[in-house]
N, C-alpha and C positions, 0 to 999 in steps of 0.2 A: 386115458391120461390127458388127453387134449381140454377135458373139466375144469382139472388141477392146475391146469398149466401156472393160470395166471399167479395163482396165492402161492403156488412153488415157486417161481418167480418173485413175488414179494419178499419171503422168506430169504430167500439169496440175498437181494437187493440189502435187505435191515439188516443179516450177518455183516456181508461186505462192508456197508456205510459204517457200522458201528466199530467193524477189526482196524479199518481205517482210521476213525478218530482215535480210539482206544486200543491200542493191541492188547490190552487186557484181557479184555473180551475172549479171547483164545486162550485163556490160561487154562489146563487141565482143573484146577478148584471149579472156576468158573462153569466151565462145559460139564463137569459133572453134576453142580448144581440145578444150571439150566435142563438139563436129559433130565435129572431126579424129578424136578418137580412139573416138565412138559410131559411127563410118565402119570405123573398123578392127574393132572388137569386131561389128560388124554384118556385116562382110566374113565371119566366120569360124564368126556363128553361124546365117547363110544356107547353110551351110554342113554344120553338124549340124542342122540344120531338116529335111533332105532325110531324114538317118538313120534322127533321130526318126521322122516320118514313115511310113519302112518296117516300125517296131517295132522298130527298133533301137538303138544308141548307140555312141557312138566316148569313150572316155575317152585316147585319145592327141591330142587335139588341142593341146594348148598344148606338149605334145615336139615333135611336127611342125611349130610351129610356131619353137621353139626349133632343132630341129635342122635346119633350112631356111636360118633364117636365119641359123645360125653358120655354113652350108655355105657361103649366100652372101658371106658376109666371109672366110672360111677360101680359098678359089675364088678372089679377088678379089684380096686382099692377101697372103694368102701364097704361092699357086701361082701367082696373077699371069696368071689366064684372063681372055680375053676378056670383057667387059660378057653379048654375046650367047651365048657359050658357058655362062658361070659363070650364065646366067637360063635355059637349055637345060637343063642337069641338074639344076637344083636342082626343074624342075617334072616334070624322067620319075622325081627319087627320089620326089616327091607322088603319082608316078601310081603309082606301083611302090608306095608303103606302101596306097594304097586299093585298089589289084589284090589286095594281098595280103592282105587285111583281107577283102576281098567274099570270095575264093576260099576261105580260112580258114573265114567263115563257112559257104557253101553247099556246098561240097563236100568240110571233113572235119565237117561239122555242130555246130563249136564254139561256144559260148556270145560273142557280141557282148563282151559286161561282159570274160570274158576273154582273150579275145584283144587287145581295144584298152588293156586293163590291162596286157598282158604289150610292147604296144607304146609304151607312155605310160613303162615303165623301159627297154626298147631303145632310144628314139628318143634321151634322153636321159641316158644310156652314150654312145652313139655320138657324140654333139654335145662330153662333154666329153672322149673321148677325141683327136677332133680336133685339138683345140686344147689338149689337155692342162692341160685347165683354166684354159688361160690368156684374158685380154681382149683382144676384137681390135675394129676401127670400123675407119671410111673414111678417117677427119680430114678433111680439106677436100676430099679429092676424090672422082671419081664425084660431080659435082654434077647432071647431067644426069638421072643414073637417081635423086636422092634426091630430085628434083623428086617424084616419084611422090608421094614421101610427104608432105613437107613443103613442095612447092608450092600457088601459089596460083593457077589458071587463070584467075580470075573474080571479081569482087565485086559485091557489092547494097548499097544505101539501107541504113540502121541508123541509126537514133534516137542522134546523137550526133559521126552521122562514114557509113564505110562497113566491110561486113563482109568481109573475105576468105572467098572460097569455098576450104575445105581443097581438094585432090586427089582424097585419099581417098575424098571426098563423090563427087564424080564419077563415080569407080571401082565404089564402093558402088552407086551410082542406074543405073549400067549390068548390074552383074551381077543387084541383086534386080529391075528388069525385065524381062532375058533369064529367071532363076530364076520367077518370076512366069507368065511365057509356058507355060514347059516344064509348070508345074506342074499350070497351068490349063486351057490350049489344046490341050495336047497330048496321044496317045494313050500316052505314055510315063508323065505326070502320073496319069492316070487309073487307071493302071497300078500307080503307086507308090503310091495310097491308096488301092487294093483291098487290096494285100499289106499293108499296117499295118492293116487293117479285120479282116481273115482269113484269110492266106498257105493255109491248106489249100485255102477256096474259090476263093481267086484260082487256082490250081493248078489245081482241077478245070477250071476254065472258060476254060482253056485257056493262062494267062500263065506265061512264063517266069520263073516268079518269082526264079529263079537270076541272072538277066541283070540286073533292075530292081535287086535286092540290091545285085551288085557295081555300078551306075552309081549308087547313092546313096553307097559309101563313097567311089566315085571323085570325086566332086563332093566330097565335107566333104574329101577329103583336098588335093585340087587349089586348091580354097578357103584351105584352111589354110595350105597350101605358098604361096601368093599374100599370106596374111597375113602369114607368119612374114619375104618381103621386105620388106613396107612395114612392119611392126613394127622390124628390121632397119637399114631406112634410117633411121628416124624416130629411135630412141634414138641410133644413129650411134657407141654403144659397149657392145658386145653381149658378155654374160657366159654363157657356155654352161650355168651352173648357175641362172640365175634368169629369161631369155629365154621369154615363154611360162608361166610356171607359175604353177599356177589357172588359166591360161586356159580350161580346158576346161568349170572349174565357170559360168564369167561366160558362156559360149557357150551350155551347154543351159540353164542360169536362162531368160536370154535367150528362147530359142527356146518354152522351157515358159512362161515369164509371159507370152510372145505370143500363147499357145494352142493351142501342138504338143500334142498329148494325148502323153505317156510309154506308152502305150499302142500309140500309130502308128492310121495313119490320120484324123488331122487335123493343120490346121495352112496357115496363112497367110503370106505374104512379109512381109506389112504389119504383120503383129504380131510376127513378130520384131523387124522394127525396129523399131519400138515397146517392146519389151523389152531389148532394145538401147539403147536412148537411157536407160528407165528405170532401167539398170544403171548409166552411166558418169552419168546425170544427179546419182543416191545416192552417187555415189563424190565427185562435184564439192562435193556440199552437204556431206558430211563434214568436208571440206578449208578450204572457202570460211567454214563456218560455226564454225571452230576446234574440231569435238569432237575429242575423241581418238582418235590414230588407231587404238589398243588396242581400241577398241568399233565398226569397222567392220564387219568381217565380221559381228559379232551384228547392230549395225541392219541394216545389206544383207539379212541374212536376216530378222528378223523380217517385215521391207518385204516381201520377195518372199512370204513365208506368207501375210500381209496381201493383197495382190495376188492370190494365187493364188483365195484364200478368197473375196474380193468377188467377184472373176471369174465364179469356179462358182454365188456364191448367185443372180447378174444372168443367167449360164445358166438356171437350173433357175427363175427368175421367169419369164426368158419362153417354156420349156419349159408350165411352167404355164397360163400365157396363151393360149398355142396351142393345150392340149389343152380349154380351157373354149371357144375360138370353136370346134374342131371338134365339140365337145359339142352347144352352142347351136344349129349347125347341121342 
């Protein structure tokens, strides 16, 4: 917990400052928004958490994210597939871009940065070739699968009334537990933060470091494909040129102000989310709080330098701390 602390902290901090200026900000509309869609942004950077993780990086995630979900409205409403069909290929194209991403990597020995670069401009070629640049949504129907997105399973008590629980949320609290288990529990986990620690010695000592590679792009990428539908359903009118982008930067932000080391070999479920929330939280206060929207990106970013900065200084304090009791000792 002591990783998290500081971006847990952050997160407080921008709640507080913003319920302060704005008691808006607390409105049950509001917090079910912000949950809905730090549910989706969380969904996708559970996602390149694993990447990170291995030492690696995906910069195609917001085209895959984009070209998924224009698959699935393309599938739907124009070819007029099945529900089950048109969600069958849209997630073996997810498995097919992360197969071919791992494979790329481990076996012609190409650079991560590039290869997920050269797929961040294919994925999205391809999404607006589809559709030829055109807008396509659901309208009203397909209401059963936009439950996913934009339903409500459940509500809680809230100071004023009661909260909708998004979908999303649901979806999100299933997969970073199963993500959680794997990462933790398991020999596969252990596996995947040896290889981000030192793939040469993971190799010596016996891991198939080639195998763990490709099953971390195949998770960011299967993840992503999974976002890019409920991103998909949720706007309900989907532009093949604008679906997805940035996403990728609000994903590793994400994942790094959590505490993935960019380095591989560390990193937590819970601090993603956590970086997650603090990403859509700074997006909400921008909005809520009337700055301009022309000075987002710079706050968003200063925040996160901010963030990262406290983080490290709360590490290396209690690096310090530990090396004076082992001293003492």
């Amino acid at each position: 917990m002591k990783k998290i602390l500081g971006i847990f902290l952050l997160l407080v901090a921008v709640c507080v400052a913003t319920t302060a200026l704005n008691p808006k900000f607390l409105d049950a509309y509001n917090v079910q928004n912000t949950v809905r869609w730090t549910s989706l942004f969380g969904i996708i950077s559970i996602g390149v958490a694993f990447v990170i993780i291995s030492g690696g990086i995906d910069l195609s995630i917001g085209s895959t994210v984009g070209l998924t979900g224009t698959m699935l409205a393309w599938l739907l409403t124009v070819k007029h597939f099945s529900v089950p069909g048109a969600l069958l290929l849209v997630f073996l194209l997810s498995i097919v871009i992360g197969l071919s991403h791992g494979l790329l990597i481990t076996k012609l020995r190409l650079q991560p940065f590039v290869v997920t670069l050269c797929g961040l401009l294919i994925y999205r070629g391809v999404a607006r070739y589809l559709t030829n640049d055109e807008t396509l949504g659901f309208g009203g129907s397909y209401n059963a699968l936009r439950f996913l997105s934009v339903g409500h399973p459940f509500s809680i008590p809230f100071p004023g009334g009661s909260l909708l629980v998004p979908m999303p949320f649901a979806i999100m609290l299933a997969i970073a537990i199963g993500a959680a288990v794997l990462l933790n529990m398991t020999i596969y986990g252990r596996y995947l933060l040896a290889l981000g620690r030192n793939e040469q010695a993971a190799r010596f000592s016996g891991i198939n470091t080639n195998r763990i590679t490709i099953m971390a792009y195949l998770i960011c990428s299967l993840l992503a494909g999974l976002g890019g539908v409920l991103f998909a359903l949720d706007v309900n009118s989907i532009q093949p040129s604008g679906l997805g982008e940035f996403y990728e930067l609000y994903a590793i932000a994400a994942a790094v102000l959590g505490g993935c080391s960019l380095r591989g070999g560390e990193g937590t479920i819970v601090g993603v989310l956590i970086g997650a929330a603090v990403m859509r939280v700074l997006y909400n206060a921008i909005n809520i709080l009337g700055i301009p929207t022309q000075l987002e990106f710079a706050i968003i970013g200063l925040v996160i330098l901010g963030g990262v900065i406290a983080d490290e200084i709360i590490k290396r304090i209690v690096a310090q701390r530990r090396a004076r009791v082992g001293t003492d000792r």
